[in-house]
C-alpha positions in Angstrom: 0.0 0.0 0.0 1.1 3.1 -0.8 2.6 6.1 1.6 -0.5 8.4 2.5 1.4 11.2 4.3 2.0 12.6 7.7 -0.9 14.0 10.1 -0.2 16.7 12.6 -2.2 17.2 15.0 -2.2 20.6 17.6 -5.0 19.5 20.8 -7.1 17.1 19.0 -10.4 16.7 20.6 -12.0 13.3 21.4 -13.7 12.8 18.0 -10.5 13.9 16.4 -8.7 11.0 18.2 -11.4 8.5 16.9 -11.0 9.7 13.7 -7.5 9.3 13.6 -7.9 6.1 14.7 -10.5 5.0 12.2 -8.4 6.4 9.3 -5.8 4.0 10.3 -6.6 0.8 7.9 -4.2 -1.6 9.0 -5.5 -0.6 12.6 -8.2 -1.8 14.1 -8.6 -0.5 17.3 -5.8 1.9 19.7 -4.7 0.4 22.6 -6.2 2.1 25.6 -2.9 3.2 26.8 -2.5 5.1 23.2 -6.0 6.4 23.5 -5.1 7.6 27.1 -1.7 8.7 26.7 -3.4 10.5 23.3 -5.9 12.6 25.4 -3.6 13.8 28.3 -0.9 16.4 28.0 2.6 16.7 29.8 3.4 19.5 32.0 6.2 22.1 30.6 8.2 21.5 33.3 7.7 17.6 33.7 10.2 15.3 32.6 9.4 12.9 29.3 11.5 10.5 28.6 11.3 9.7 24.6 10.0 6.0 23.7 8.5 4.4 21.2 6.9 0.4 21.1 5.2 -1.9 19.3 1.4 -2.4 19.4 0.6 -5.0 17.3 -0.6 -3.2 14.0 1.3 0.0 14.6 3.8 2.0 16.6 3.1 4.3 19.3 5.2 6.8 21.8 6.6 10.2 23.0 9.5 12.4 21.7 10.6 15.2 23.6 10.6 18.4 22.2 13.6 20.7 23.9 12.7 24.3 24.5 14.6 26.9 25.8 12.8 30.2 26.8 13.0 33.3 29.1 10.6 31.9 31.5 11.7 32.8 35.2 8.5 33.4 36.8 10.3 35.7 39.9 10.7 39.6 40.4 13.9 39.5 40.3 14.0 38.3 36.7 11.0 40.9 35.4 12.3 43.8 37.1 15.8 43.7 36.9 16.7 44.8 33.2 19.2 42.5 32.7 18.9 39.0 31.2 21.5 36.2 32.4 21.7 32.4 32.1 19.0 32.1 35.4 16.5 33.9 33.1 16.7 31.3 30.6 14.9 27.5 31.6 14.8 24.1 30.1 11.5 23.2 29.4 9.7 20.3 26.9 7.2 19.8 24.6 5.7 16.2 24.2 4.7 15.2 21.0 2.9 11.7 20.9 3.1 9.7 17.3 1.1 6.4 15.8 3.4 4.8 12.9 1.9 2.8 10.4 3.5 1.2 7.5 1.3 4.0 5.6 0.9 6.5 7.7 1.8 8.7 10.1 -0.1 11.0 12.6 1.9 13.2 15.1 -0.2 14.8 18.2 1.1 18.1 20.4 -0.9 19.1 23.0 -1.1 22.3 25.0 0.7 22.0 27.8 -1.6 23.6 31.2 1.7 25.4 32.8 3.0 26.7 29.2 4.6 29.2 30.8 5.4 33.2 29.7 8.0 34.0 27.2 9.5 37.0 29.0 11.4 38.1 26.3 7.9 38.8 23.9 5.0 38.5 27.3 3.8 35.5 24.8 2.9 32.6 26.1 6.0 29.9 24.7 5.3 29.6 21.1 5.1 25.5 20.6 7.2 23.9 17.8 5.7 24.3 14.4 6.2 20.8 12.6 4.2 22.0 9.7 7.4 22.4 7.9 8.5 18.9 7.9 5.1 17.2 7.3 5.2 19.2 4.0 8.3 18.1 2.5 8.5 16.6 -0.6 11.4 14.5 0.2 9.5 12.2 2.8 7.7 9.8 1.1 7.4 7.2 3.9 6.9 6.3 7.7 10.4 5.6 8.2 11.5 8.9 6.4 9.2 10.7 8.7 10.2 10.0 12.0 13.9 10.2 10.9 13.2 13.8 9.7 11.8 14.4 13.2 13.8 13.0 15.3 16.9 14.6 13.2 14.4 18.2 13.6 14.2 17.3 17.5 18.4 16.3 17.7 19.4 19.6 15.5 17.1 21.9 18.4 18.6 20.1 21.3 22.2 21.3 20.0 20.9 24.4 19.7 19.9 24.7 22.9 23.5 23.1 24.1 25.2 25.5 22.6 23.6 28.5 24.8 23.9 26.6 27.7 27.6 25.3 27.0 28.5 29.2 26.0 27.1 30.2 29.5 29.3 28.1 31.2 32.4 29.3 29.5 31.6 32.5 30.5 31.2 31.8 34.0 34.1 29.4 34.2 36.6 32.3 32.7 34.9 34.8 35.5 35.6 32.2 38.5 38.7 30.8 37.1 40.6 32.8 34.7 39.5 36.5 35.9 38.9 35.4 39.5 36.1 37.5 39.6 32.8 35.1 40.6 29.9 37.3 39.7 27.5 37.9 42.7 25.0 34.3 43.5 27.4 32.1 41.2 26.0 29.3 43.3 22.8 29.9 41.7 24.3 29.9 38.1 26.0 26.9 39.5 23.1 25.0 40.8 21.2 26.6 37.2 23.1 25.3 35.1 24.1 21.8 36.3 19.7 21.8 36.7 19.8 22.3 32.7 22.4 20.3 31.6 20.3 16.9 33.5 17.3 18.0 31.9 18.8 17.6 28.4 20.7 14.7 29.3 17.3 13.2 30.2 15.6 13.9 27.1 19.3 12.3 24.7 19.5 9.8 26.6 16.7 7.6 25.8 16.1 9.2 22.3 19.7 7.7 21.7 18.8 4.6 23.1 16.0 4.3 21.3 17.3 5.3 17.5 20.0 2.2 18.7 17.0 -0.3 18.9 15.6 1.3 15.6 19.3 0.5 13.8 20.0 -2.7 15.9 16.4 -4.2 14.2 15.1 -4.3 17.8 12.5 -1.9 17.1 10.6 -2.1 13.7 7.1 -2.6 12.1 6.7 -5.5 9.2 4.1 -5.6 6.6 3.7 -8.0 3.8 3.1 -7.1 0.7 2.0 -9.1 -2.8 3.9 -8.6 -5.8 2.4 -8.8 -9.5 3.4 -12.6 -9.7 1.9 -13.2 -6.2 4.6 -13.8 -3.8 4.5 -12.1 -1.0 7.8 -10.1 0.7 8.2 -8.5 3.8 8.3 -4.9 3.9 9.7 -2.9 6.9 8.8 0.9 8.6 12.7 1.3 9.2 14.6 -0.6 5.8 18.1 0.1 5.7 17.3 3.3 3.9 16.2 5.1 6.4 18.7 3.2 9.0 21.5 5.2 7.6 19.8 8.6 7.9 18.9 7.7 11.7 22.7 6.1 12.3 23.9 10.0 11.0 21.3 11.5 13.5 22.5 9.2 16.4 26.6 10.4 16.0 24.6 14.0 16.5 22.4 12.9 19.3 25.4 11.1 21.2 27.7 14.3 20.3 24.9 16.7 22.3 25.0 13.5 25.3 28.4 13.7 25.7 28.3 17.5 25.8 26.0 17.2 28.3 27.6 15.4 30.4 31.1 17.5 30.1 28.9 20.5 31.2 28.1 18.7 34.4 31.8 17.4 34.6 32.2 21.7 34.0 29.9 22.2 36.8 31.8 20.0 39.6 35.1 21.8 38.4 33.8 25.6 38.4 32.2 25.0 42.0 35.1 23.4 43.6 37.0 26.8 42.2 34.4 28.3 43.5 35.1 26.8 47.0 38.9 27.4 46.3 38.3 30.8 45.6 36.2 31.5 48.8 39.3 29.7 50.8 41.7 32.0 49.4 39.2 35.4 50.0 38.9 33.7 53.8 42.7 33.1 54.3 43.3 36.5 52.8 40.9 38.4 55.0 42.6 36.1 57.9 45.8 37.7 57.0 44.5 41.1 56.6 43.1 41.0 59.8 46.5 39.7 61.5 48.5 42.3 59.5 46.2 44.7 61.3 46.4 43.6 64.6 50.5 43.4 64.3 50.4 46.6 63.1 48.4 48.6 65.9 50.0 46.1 69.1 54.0 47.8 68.5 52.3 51.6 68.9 50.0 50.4 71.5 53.2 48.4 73.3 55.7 51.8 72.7 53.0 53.9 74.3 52.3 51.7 77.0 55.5 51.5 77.5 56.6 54.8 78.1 53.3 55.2 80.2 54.7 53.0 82.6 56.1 54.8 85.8 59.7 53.5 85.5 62.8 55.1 86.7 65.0 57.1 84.4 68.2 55.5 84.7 66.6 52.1 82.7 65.6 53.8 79.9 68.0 56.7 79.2 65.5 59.1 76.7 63.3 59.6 79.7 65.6 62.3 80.4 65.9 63.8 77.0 64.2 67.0 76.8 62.9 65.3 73.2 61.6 62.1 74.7 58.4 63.1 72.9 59.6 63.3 69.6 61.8 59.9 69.8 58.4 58.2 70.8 56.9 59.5 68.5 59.2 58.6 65.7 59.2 55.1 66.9 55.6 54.7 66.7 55.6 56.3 63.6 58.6 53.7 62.2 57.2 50.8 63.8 54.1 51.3 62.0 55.5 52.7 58.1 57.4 49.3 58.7 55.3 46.7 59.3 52.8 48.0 56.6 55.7 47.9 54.3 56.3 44.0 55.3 52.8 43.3 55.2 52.8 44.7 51.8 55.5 42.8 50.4 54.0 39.4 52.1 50.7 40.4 49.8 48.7 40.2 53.4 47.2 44.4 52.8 
């Protein structure tokens, strides 16, 4: 049987659902599970983790769509006039899909948290998919979800490399500059918070494009030549195998960036804690420096308060006994904060 298309779907209603599943001929009835899983939509924030299995006469799951948006709901973030990397979150977009051997019918649905953009007081605009279901190029199932799922690999590296260019720019402020800018802990714990977000939605979309190549994941029709034998026809032939083995080397790229940004994270916080150490020790030594420097003029003037008998210290008697305790004081003191200088402690 021939290709008949793709089908996308934006918050189908209950009879829409039925009809998709009554313009499914090799399908004669959705699992309740799909039929469920078809009428409910993920939270924004929630975590879905891509799949995709067998039911019988078709195929049926959840891709992850990555977003990144200025969606930081505090006051901070709308009143401040300045946008940094906490402004920015991770969020997702679930979009279900049936595959037939004929067909294939994608579903988005409106999430109920779809937060603000802040950056156009729009609520998130949700992925447009229209541009791949009209392709010319697709002519099949298989082709289809590869163009997705290569659409859905392409974003998530998009959305890396905003979060990977963040972190460089806080690792050269707490590590090359020495200068950690105000709450790094925050971009810290922000950061780390959106590099296991993607990691959670490339993970399993790599694991699952390896069943798809491996043969471990696939939908077989038969179909009767013009001299009637009959040969097994599959969703994924090795066509479309090599366009999904291309997309995995991409998908395991943006996994293994994800998890160096983590590996980034633990670094740039234990320079962080380095960093406070050294600002401690240093205000230590300040502090010491200080103290040294005030006991010699508070020991020279207690000193010479002291009622002790001219003969043991001679410039009693001088009629400039003043002056010379003065001039200590003053040496004593020019000294010590040249020392203290030198040592780095002031």
């Amino acid at each position: 049987m021939a290709f008949e298309g793709w089908i996308h779907l934006v918050d189908p209603s209950e009879e829409n659902i039925q009809a998709i599943a009554d313009s499914l001929p090799s399908v004669e009835e959705l699992h309740p599970v799909a039929h469920k899983r078809l009428s409910k939509s993920a939270g924004y924030d929630d975590l879905i983790f891509p799949r995709l299995e067998r039911h019988d006469e078709y195929l049926f799951g959840e891709l992850a769509y990555p977003m990144w948006a200025k969606t930081r709901r505090d006051e901070e973030a709308v009143n401040d006039g300045i946008d940094d990397v906490r402004d920015f979150e991770v969020g997702s977009i679930g979009i279900q899909l049936i595959i037939t051997h004929n067909k294939v019918v994608t579903v988005i649905r409106t999430p109920d948290d779809l937060p603000i953009d802040r950056s156009t007081d729009e609520l998130v605009s949700l992925p447009n998919l229209e541009l791949l279901v009209d392709q010319t190029s697709i002519n099949s199932s298989g082709h289809c979800f590869a163009s997705l799922i290569d659409h859905i690999s392409k974003e998530s590296s998009r959305i890396l490399k905003e979060i990977l260019k963040s972190t460089e720019e806080l690792e050269e402020q707490v590590i090359d500059e020495g200068k950690p800018p105000e709450k790094c802990r925050q971009f810290i714990s922000h950061l780390r918070s959106s590099f296991l977000e993607m990691q959670t939605m490339i993970e399993p979309s790599v694991n699952l494009v390896n069943d798809i190549i491996n043969d471990e994941l696939d939908l077989i029709h038969h179909v009767v030549t013009e001299d009637g034998s009959t040969i097994e026809m599959e969703v994924f032939p090795r066509e479309v195998e090599i366009y999904l083995i291309d997309t995995r080397s991409m998908l395991r790229h943006d996994l293994q960036q994800t998890k160096f940004g983590i590996g980034m994270m633990e670094v740039i916080g234990n320079d962080l804690s380095d960093h406070h150490s050294r600002e401690q020790a240093k205000h230590g030594n300040r502090l010491a420096a200080i103290f040294s420097i005030f006991l010699g003029p508070t020991f020279v003037v207690g000193l010479y308060g002291m009622n002790i008998d001219s003969s043991y210290f001679p410039e009693f008697g001088l009629m400039n006994g003043y002056l010379f305790a003065g001039l200590l004081i003053v040496v004593l003191t020019i000294g010590q904060a040249i020392l203290f200088k030198k040592l780095k402690w002031l």
